[in-house]
N, C-alpha and C positions, 0 to 999 in steps of 0.2 A: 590422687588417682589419675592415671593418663590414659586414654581410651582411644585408638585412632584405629584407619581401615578405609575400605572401600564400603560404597554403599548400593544399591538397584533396590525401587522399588519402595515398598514400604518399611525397608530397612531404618532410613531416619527417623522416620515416627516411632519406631521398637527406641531409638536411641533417645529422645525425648523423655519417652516414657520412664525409658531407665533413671533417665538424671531426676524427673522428675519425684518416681518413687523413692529415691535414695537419699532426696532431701540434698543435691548438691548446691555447693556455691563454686562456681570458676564460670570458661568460658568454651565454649564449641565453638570450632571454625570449620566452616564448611565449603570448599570447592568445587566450581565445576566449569571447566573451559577456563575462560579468564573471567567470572566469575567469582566474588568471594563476599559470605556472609558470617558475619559473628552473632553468637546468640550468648548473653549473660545473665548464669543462674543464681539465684539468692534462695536459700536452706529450698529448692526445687521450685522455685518461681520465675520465672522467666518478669526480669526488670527491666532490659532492655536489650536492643539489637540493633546492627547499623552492618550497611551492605555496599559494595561498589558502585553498583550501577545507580548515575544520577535519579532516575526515576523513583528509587526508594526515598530519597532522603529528604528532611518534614519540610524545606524552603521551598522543594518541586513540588511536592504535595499542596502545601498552600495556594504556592502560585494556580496550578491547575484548577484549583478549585475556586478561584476570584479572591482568595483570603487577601494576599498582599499581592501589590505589581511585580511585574518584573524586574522594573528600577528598585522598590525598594531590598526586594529579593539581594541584586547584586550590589547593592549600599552597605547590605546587613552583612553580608556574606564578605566584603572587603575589610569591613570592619574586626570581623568577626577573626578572619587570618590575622590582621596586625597586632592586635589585641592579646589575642589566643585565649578567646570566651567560647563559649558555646551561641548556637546561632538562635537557637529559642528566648535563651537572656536579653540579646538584643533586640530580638523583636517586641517581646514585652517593653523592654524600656524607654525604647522609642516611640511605645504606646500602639505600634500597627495591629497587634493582637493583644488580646485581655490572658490571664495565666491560666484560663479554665479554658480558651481557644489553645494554649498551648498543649496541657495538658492532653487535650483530646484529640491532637493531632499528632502527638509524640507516642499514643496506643495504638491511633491509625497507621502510623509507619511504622510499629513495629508488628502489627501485624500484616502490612501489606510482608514485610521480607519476611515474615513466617508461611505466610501461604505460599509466595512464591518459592520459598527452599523449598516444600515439601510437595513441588509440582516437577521438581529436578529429580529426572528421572534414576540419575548414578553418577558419582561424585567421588568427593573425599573428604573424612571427616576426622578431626583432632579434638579430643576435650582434655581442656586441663585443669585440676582444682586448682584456684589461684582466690587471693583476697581482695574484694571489688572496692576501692575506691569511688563511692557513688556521691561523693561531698559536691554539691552544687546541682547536681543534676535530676532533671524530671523524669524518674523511676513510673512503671507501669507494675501491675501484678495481675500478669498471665497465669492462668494454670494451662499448663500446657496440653491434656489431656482435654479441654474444653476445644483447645485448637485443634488437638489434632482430628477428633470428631467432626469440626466445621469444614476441615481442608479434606476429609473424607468424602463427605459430602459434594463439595464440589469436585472434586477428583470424579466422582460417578456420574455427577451432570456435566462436567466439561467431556469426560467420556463419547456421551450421548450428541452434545455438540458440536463434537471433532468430527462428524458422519456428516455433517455437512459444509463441515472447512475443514478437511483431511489434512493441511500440511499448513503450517506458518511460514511458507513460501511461497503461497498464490497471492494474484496481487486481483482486486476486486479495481474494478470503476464505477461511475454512477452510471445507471440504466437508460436514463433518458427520459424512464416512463413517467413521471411525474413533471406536468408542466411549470409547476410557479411552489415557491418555498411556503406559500399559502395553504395548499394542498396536502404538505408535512406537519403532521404534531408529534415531535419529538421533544425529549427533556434536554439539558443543558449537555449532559453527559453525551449522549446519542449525538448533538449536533458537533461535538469535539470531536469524535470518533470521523462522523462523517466528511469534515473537513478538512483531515486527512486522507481522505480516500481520493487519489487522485490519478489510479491507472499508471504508479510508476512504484508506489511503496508496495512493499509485502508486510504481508496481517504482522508478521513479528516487528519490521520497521515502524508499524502503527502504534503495537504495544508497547515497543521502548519509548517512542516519541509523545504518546499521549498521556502518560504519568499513571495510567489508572495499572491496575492487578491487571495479570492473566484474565482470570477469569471474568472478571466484569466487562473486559474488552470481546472476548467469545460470544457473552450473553449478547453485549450491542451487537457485533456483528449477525447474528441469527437474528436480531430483531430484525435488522435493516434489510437482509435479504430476502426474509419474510412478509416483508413490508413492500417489494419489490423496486425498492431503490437503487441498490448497487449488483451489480452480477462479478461473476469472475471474467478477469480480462482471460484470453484464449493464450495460452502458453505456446510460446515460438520459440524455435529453435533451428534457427537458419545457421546452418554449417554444412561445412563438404562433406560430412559422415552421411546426412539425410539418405533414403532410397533415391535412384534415378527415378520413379514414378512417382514421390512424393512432392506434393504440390500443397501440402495443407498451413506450413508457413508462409508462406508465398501469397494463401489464401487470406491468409488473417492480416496480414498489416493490409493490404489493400482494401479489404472489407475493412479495417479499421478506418483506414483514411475517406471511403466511403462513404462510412457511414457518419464520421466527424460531417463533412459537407452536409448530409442529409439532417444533422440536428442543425445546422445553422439555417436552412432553408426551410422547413416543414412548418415552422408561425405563419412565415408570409405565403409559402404557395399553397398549402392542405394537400386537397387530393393530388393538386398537379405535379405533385414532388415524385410521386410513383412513376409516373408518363414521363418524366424528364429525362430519369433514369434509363427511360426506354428509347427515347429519342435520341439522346448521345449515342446512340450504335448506329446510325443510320449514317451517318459520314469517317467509318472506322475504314481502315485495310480491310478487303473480303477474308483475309484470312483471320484478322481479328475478330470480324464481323462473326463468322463462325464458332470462334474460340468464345466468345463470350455470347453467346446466341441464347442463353438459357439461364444465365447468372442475372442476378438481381440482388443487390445488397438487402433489401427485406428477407429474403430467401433464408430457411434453415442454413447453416455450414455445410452439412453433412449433402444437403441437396445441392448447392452448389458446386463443393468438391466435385462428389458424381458426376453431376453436368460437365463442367473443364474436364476431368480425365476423361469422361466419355467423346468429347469432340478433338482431343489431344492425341487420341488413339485410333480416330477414323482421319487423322490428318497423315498424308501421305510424307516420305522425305523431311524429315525433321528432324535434323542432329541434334539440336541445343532445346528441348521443350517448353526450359523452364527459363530460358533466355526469351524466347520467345512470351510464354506468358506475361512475364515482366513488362517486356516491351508493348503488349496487348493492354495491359493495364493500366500503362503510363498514358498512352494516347487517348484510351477511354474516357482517365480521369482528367486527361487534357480537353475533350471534348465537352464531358459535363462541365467542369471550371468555365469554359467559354459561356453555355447557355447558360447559367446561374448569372454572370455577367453579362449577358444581353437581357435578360429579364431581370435583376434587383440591382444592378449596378455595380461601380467600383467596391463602394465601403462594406457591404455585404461580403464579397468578392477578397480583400483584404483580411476581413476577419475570418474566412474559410481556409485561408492561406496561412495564416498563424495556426491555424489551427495543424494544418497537415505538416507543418514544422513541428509541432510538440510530440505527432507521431513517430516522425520520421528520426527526433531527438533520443524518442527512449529506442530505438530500435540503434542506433549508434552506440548508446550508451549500452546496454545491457543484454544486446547478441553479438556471438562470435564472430570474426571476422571469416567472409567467406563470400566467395563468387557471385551468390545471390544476393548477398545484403549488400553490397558495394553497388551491387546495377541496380537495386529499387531505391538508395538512397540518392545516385548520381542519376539516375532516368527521371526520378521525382523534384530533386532540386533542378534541372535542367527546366522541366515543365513552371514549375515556380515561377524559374529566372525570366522563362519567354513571358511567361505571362503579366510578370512585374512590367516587361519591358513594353508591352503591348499599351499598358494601361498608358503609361507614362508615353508613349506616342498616340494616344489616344485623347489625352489629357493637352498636349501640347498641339498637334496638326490635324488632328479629327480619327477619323477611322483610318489604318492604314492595313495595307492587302499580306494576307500569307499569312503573318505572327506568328503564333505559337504554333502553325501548322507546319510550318516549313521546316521544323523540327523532324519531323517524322517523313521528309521528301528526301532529307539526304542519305 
């Protein structure tokens, strides 16, 4: 029997079902992108399945889960090519797992790649009755109809949990709200997730990278953002397309780099972190002085927006708005950098500076090129450079006059 086609929906699980009620033996190969899973039936028992993507196959799975190192992993796995054994044999025999650890992790990967085929949305699908050679290998017995009632299930709670992560291309960071890892009780699993979460990956780069399913990766993430650890980083999109009065890219990497400063200072000053903030305007350009009159990195987004276009729009004569902003912002954060540096010193100062480097990185990396990104990346690294340079004349002959302001006189 040869069975192929297109699939949407819960078309696969009807195809499942079929083989399974028919009592087949061969194999289903299932497509989707450059994706590719094989499922094999024995008289309608699913005995085993093996998929592309590293994340399914039982070495990562171990790995992930502390079973064997990563060294032994790629020991087993080198062996494993030259040999041409199966990778479970070797780990038994080298003793890193016992054959009932095997066992039960050659169920669990074949059912992580069964949840995950029937979480793909449309595809392409080929079966063909063929005779299973299953001599040496560690068979499972799936009934399929148990699976596909479980991946139902989750299909309606990940449903439910996608209303609060709409797209596997937001990219979450940590919140900040939590002072000390004291504070956190998470399990092993949650703190893996978590440690990927680093303000540059997106939730699908998390779920390829962390080995676990779909869905258990969902569940963590609604845990964590429940727990108010991680938020969604603000999605930018600095390109020539934007509106001429949109300023709300513009807004976010600066309030990002902002707000990086503000976690590095808030242990040691508390309250006085807010007033700092407020003091850095007081030696701005008046026109700056203006333009940021009303912004404060605590501030909503939304309330700050407002404010900038509201003082953007009672400013008379202004060709370039969003040149100007830029330039408003640079000096700002030139200004706070300075008092952060006269109150906590160089080494503080340094690590605020790496920091606004890892900002300023993913915005290189992962926005388009465009008029505005080039002058918050070149206005920003300029501020950097004086200020490096300031220290290092500070370090060497004492205080010396102008620094990083002389930047903003030419």
């Amino acid at each position: 029997m040869n069975l192929q086609g297109d699939f949407e929906g819960l078309t696969l699980a009807s195809i499942l079902q079929l083989l399974c009620n028919d009592q087949k033996t061969g194999v289903l190969t299932v497509t989707c992108d450059n994706e590719e899973s094989r499922v094999f039936f024995e008289q309608g028992t699913i005995v085993y399945a093996s998929a592309s993507l590293k994340e399914a196959r039982l070495g990562f799975l171990m790995r992930t889960d502390g079973i064997i190192s990563a060294q032994q992993l790629q020991k087993c796995l080198a062996f494993a090519k030259e040999e041409k054994m199966h990778l479970g044999k070797i780990l038994v025999d080298k003793g890193y797992i016992s054959l009932d650890t095997l066992k039960k992790y050659n169920t669990k990967q074949v059912e992580a790649i069964l949840y995950n085929l029937l979480f793909w949305k449309k595809g392409r699908f080929e079966y063909k009755d063929a005779k299973l050679n299953l001599k040496g290998m560690i068979v499972t017995q799936l009934n399929p109809m148990k699976l596909i009632l479980e991946a139902s299930r989750r299909i309606d709670e990940l449903s439910v949990l996608q209303k609060f992560i709409p797209s596997d291309k937001i990219v979450f960071k940590m919140s900040g709200k939590v002072q000390s890892k004291e504070e956190i009780k998470l399990n092993a699993n949650e703190w893996r997730i978590l440690s990927l979460i680093d303000g540059t990956r997106t939730v699908r780069q998390i779920i390829n990278e962390s080995g676990y399913d779909e869905f258990a990766v969902y569940k963590i993430f609604f845990s964590v953002i429940s727990s108010g650890l991680i938020e969604q980083k603000e999605e930018i999109q600095l390109n020539d397309q934007a509106g001429e009065n949109d300023y709300s890219a513009i807004l976010t990497v600066f309030n990002d780099i902002l707000t990086s400063i503000k976690k590095n200072i808030a242990d040691e000053l508390g309250d006085r972190t807010y007033s700092l903030f407020e003091e850095s305007k007081a030696n701005l350009a008046i026109e700056f002085k203006q333009l940021l009159k009303d912004y404060h990195p605590d501030n909503h987004k939304n309330s700050n927006l407002q404010a900038i276009t509201n003082a953007l729009n009672q400013m008379e004569f202004i060709d370039e708005p969003k040149e100007l902003l830029i330039s408003g912002f640079a000096e700002y954060c030139a200004h706070v950098l300075k008092k952060v540096g006269e109150i906590l010193g160089s080494h503080p100062l340094i690590n605020i500076l790496d920091g606004i480097e890892k900002v300023l990185g993913y915005v290189k990396k992962y926005q388009a090129g465009s008029k505005e990104k080039s002058k918050i990346v070149n206005d920003m690294k300029n501020v950097i450079t004086e200020i490096y340079s300031e220290l290092k004349t500070d370090k060497k002959k004492g205080k010396s006059k102008g620094g990083i302001f002389n930047l903003f006189s030419k």
